[in-house]
N, C-alpha and C positions, 0 to 999 in steps of 0.2 A: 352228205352226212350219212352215217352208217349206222345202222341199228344191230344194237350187241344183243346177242341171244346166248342167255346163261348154256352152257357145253352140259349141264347136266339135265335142260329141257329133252325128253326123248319124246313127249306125247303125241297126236295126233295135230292136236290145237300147235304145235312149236313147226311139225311140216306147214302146216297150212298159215301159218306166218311169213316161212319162208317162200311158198310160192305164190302170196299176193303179192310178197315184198317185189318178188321180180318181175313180175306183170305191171307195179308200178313202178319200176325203176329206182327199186330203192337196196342200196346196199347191206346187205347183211352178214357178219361175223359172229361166228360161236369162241364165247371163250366163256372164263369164269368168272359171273358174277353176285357178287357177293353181298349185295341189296338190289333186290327186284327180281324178276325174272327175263324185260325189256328192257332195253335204255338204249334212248335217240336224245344226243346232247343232252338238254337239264331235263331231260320226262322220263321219269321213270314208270313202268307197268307193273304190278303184281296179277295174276292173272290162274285165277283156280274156276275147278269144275265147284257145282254148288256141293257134293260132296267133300271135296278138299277146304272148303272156304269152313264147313260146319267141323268139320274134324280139326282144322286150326283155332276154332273157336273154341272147340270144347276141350282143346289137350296143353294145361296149362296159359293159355291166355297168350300163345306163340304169334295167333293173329296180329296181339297189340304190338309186340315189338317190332314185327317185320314194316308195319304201319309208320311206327315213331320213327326208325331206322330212315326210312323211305321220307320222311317229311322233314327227316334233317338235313339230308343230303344231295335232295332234289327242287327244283325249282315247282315243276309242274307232276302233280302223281297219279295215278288212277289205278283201282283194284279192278279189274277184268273178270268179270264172274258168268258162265254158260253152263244152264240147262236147265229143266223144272224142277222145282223144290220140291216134288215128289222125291226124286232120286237122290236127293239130300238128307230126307227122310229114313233111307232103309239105312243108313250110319249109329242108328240109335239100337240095331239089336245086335253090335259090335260093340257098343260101349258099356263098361260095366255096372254103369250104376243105374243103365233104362233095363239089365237083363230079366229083371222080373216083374217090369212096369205093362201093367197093359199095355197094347199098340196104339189105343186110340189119344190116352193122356201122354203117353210117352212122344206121338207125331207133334199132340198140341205143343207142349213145352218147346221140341226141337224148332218146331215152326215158328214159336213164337221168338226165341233166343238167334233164330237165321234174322227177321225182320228186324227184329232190334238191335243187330249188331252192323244192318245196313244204314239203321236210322241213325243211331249211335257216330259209325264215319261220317254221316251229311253231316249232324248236324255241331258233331263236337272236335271236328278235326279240317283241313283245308284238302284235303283227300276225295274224289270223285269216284264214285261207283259207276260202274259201267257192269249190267247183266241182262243177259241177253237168252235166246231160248236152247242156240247150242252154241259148239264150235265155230261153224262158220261164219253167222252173224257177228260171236263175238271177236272173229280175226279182221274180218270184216272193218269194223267199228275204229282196231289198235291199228291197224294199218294206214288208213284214212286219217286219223291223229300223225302217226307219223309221218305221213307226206307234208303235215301243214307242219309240224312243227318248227323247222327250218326257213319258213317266208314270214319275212319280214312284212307286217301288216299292224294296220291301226289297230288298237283292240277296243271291243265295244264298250262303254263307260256310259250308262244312264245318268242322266243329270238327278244331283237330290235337293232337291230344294230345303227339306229339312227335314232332319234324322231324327226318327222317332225313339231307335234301339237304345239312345245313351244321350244322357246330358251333360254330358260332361266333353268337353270341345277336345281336350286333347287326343281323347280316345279317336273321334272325330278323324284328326288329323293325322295320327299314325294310321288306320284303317286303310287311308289313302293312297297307302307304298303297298303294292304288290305284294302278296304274301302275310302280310299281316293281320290276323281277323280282328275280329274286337278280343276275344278271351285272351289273343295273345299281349294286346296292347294293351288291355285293362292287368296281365301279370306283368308287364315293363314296369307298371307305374307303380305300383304296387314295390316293385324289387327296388327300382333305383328311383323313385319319387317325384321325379320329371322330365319333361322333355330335353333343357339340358345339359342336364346327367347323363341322359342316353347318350346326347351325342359324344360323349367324352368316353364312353366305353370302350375298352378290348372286344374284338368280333368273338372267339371267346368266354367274356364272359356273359354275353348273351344271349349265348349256348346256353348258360344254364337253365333258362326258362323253359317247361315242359312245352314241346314240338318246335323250338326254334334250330331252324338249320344254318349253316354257317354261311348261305345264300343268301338268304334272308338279310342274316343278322350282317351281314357286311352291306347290302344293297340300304339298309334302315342306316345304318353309321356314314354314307355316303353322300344318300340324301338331307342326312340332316346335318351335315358339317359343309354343301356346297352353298359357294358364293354364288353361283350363277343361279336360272332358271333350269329344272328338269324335271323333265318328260319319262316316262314308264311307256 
């Protein structure tokens, strides 16, 4: 399997992608792409210094869409983010509206809008943060992701014996398919009203639910219209 390297990565971090990839015997191709900046089959990478990550935050809200983009059209995602949030920090006396904030309220607020926007991905999206102290670590980290993506392997599944987050079983039940968190299963039921309804759906019109991907939403219409047993 080959890992696509967007043609417009020129950085330091994009070399150093391609010479673990080849120590691990993983192939690599530049071309042009147009969600993410990695992609090995369904995992996509987005992948900034913590200055890029804080300037995509603060320049219109361009972080969220590259995010949504990414979780419509990938199975597995992760933002790649390397270096101390120090140097995220000196981004604030480029930006026009900290030009005449002191430095010390102006770090707070940045600092505080960096944290929040990591917390914000855990905990409101199915998107993985990965940040690390620089480059190397964090090629380190996408590399090692991409080696496994490819092997076919059990995936870990904690037994629950009983779900505290929600009482309601159907949420329960959709939860169970791969990709689907609860926010998104509690907006299913919400749009089409049951379980199923869903399965009578267009992949489509599935779509329309904020963050459903057409991966998703075709893998959820599959399992809920099979005769047989199946396994994720």
């Amino acid at each position: 399997m080959t890992l696509y390297i967007d043609d417009r990565e020129k950085s330091i971090f994009s070399k150093l992608i391609e010479s673990k990839a080849k120590k691990m015997n993983i192939l690599t191709k530049r071309q042009r792409i147009e969600i993410g900046d990695y992609v090995i089959g369904n995992v996509c990478f987005e992948a900034k210094s913590v200055k890029d990550f804080l300037i995509s935050l603060m320049t219109g809200g361009r972080l969220w869409t590259q995010l949504d983009n990414m979780d419509r059209c990938f199975e597995n995602n992760f933002v790649v983010i390397y270096g101390p949030i120090e140097e995220a920090l000196t981004v604030g006396g480029h930006i026009k509206a900290f030009d005449t904030m002191p430095a010390g309220s102006r770090n707070t607020i940045l600092k505080n809008k960096f944290m929040g926007a990591i917390g914000r991905i855990n905990l409101d999206t199915d998107i993985k943060v990965i940040w690390t102290r620089n480059e190397n670590e964090a090629a380190e980290q996408l590399i090692t992701l991409a080696k496994m993506a490819p092997i076919d392997r059990n995936v870990i599944r904690p037994t629950i014996h009983k779900r505290v987050t929600t009482d309601d079983i159907r949420v329960e039940m959709l939860t169970r398919i791969k990709g689907v968190s609860e926010k998104k299963a509690k907006a299913l039921l919400k749009q089409f009203g049951s379980i199923m309804e869903l399965g009578e759906c267009k992949t489509k019109e599935l779509c329309f639910i904020d963050g459903m991907g057409e991966t998703v939403a075709k893998r959820l219409i599959t399992i809920l219209n099979s005769e047989e047993g199946v396994k994720q």
